[in-house]
C-alpha positions as CSV (number, residue, x, y, z in Angstrom):
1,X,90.0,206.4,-69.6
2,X,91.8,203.4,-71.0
3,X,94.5,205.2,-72.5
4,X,95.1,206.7,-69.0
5,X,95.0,203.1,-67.4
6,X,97.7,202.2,-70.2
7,X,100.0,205.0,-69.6
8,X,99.2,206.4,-66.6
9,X,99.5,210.0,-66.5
10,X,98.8,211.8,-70.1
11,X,98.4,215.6,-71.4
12,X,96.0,216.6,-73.5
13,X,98.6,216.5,-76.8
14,X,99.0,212.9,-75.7
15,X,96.2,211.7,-75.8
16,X,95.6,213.3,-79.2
17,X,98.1,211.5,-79.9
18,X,97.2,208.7,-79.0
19,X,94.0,209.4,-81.3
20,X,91.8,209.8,-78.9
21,X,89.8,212.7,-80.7
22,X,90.6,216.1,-81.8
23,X,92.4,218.9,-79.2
24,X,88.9,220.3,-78.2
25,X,86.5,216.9,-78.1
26,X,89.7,216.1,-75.5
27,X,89.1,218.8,-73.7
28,X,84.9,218.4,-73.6
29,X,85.5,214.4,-72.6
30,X,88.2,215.7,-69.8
31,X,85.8,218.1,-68.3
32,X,83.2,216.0,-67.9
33,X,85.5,213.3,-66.3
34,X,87.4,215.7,-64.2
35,X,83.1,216.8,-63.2
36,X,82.4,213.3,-62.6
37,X,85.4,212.7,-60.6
38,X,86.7,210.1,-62.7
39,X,89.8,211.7,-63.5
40,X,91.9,214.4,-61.6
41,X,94.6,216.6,-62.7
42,X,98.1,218.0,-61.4
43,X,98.4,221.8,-62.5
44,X,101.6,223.7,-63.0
45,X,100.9,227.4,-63.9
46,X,104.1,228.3,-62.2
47,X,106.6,226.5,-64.6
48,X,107.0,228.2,-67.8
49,X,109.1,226.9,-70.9
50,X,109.8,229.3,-73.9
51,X,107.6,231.5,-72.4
52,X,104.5,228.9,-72.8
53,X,102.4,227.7,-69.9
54,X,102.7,223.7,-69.2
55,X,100.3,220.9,-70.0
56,X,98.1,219.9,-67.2
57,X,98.7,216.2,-66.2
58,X,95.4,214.0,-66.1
59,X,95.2,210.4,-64.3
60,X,92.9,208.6,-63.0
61,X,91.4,208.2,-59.8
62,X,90.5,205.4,-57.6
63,X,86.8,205.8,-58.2
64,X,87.8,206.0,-62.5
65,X,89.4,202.6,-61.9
66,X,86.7,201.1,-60.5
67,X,84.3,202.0,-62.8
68,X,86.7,201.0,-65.7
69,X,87.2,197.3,-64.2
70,X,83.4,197.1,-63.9
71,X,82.5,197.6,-67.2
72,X,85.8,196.0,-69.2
73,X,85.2,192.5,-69.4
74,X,88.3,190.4,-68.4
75,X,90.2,193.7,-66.7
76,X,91.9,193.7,-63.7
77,X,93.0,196.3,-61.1
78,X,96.4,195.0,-61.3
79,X,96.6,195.9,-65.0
80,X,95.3,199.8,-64.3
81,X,97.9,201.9,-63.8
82,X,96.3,205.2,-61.4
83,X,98.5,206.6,-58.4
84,X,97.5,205.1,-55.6
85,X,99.0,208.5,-53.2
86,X,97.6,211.8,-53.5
87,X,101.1,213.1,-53.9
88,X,100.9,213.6,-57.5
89,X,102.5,217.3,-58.1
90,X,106.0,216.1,-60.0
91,X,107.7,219.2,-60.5
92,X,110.7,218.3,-60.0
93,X,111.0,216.1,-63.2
94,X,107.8,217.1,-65.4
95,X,110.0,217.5,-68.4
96,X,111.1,214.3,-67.7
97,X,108.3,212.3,-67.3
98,X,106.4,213.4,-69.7
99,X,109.3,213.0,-72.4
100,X,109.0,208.9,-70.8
101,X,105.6,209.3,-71.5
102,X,106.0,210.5,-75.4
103,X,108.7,207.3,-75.8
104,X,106.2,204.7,-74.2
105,X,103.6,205.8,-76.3
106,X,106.0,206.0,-79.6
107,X,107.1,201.8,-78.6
108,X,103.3,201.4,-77.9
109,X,102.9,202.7,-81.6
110,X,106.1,200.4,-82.9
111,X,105.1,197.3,-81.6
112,X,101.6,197.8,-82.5
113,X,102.8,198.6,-86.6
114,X,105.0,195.7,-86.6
115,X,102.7,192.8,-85.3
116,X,104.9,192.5,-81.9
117,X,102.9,191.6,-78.5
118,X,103.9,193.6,-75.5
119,X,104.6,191.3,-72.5
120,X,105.1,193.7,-69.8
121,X,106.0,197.6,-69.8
122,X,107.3,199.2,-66.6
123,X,108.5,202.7,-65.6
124,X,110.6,204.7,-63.2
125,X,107.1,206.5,-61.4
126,X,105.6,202.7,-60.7
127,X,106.8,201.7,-57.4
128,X,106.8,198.9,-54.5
129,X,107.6,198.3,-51.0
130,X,106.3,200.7,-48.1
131,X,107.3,204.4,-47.5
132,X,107.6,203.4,-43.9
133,X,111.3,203.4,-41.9
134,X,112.4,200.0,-41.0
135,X,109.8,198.3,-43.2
136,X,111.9,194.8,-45.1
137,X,111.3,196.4,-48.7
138,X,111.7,200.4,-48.5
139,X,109.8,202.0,-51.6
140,X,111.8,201.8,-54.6
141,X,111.0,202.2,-58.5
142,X,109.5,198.6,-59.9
143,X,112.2,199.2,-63.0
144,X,114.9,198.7,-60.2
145,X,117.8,196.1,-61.0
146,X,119.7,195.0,-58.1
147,X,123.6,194.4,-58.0
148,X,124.2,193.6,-54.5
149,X,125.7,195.4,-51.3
150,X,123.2,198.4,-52.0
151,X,123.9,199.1,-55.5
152,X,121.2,199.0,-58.4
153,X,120.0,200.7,-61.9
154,X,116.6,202.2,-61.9
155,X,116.1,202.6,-65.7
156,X,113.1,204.7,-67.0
157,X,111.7,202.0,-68.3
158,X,111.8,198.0,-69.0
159,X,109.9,196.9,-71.9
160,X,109.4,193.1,-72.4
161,X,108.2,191.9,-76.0
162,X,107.5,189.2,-77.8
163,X,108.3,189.3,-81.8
164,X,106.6,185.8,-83.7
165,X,107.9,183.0,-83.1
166,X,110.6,184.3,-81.2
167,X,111.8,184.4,-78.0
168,X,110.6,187.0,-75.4
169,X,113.0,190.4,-75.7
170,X,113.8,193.5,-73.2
171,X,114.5,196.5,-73.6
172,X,116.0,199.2,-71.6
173,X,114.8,203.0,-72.1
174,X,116.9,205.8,-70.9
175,X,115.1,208.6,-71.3
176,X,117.7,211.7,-71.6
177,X,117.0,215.7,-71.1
178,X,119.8,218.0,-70.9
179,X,123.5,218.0,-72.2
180,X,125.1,216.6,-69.3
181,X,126.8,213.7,-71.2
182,X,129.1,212.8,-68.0
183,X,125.8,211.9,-66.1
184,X,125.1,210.0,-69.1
185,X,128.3,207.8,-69.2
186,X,128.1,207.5,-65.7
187,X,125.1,205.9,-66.0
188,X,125.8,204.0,-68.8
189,X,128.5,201.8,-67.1
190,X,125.8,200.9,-64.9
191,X,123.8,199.4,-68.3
192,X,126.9,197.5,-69.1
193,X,127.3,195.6,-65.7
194,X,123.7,194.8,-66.2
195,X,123.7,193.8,-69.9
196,X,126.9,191.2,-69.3
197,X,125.9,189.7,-66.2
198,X,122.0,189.2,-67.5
199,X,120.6,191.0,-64.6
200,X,117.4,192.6,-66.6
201,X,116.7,189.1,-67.8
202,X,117.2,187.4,-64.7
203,X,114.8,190.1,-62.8
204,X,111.7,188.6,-65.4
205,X,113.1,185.1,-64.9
206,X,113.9,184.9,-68.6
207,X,116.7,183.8,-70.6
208,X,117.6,186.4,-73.2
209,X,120.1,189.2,-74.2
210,X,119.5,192.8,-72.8
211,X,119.4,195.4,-75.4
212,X,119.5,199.3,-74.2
213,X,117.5,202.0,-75.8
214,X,118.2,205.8,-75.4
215,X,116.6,208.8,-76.1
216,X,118.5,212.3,-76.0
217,X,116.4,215.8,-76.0
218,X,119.7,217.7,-77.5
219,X,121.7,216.4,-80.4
220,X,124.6,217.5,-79.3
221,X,124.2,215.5,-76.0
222,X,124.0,212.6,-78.4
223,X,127.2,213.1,-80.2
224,X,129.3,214.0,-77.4
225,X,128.1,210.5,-75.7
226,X,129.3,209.1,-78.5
227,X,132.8,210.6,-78.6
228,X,133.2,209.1,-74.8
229,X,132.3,206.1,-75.2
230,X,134.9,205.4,-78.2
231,X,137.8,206.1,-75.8
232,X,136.0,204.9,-72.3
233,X,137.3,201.3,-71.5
234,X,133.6,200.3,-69.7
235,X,132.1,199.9,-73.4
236,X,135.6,198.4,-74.9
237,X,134.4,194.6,-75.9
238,X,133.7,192.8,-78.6
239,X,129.8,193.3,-80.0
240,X,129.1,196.4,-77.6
241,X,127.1,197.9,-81.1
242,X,124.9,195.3,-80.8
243,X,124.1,196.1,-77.2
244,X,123.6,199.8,-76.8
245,X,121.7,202.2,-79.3
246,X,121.1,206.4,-79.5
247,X,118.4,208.4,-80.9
248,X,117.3,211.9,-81.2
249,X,113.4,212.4,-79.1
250,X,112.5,214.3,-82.0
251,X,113.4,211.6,-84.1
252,X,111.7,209.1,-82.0
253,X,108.3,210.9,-82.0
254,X,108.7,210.3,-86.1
255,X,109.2,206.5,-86.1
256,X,111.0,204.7,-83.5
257,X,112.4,202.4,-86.0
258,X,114.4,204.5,-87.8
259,X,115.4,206.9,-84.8
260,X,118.7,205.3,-83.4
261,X,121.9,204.4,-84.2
262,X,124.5,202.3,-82.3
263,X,127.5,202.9,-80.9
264,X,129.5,203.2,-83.7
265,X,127.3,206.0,-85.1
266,X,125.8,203.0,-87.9
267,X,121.7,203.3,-88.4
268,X,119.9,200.5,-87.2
269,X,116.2,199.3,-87.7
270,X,114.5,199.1,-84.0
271,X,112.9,195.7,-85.9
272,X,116.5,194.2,-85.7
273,X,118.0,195.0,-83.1
């Protein structure tokens, strides 16, 4: 139940992952959850990949997040992450979200290894304001950076960290499926508006540098970008490599350290950047 007030929505190969216990104690501990009505799940029998059914989603519901706070010492509802709407089907972006999922929980695993404290993490599926027409702040992602006169930058995900005696950092996660590497750029620009004019930082009222992190699902999504970006006069200045790096997911689910490389196709150590 804590890993699903971390993270939100999890599969079962998550949360072995996340060592929760062996594939079938997972399942025994869901069940009796899911039973207790702790925990619900979103089904989706009628998308197939490679011919495989997909993983159910499990989160937790209101009643789970009461009974967590009650017995956590020093744990607030603010800091459990459940859905607070009933519309929890996704299908539109399962692949998606659950690859966002896999790189939070690989950054969880990176910050934990090298002695960093995690400030704040946000995603793309936490949101604010009101669903309601007419209402002063419409419903919007949380991750959402504003540029003025109805433009903005919802990144996947905004992670603020703190490495010893150091300043507080952010990151940026872009979370890529696909091979569309035009979307990509597109996209991209957007970054680079936000990286030079500080906006990320001064959303979390902090005075620091914006890095940008992205993950691509197909290598040759990741090379192509590459190839653009030499020639695309948005990412022409001085230092850009130390701004923007690229890594494989597959390589990510290894060892975020070691997964990306900036923009100049040179490896880098996610420690350093």
């Amino acid at each position: 139940m804590r890993k699903l007030a971390a993270h939100k929505y999890l599969t079962v190969s998550q949360l072995v992952r996340l060592k929760v216990g062996i594939r079938n104690r997972v399942y025994e501990a869901l069940k009796k959850l899911i039973d207790a009505k702790l925990v619900k799940f979103a089904d989706y029998k009628a998308l197939l990949r490679y011919g495989k059914q997909l993983e159910r989603i499990h989160f937790l519901t209101p009643k789970g997040a009461t009974l967590l706070v009650e017995n956590t010492p020093n744990l607030h509802y603010d800091n459990i992450r459940y859905p607070k709407s009933a519309t929890t089907l996704f299908t539109h972006d399962y692949f998606h979200r659950v690859s966002t999922i896999n790189t939070q929980i690989c950054i969880f695993e990176w910050l934990s290894n090298h002695s960093f404290d995690l400030i704040r993490y946000d995603t793309y599926f936490d949101v604010i304001g009101s669903r309601k027409k007419h209402q002063k702040e419409p419903m919007h992602a949380v991750t959402r950076i504003e540029f003025g006169n109805g433009h903005f930058l919802d990144p996947d995900s905004i992670v603020i960290y703190q490495k010893p005696m150091r300043k507080a950092q952010i990151l940026l996660i872009e979370v890529y499926n696909g091979r569309d590497a035009k979307r990509v750029i597109e996209q991209l620009r957007k970054h680079v508006y936000t990286v030079k004019h500080g906006l990320a930082a001064s959303k979390y009222q902090l005075e620091v540098v914006t890095k940008v992190c992205c993950t691509f699902e197909h290598e040759s999504n990741l090379q192509a970008v590459l190839k653009r970006v030499e020639i695309d006069p948005y990412f022409q200045f001085d230092g850009i490599e130390d701004y923007f790096f690229l890594g494989l997911h597959e390589n990510v689910m290894k060892s975020f350290e070691t997964a990306f490389v900036n923009l100049h196709g040179k490896n880098v150590l996610a420690s350093e950047i």
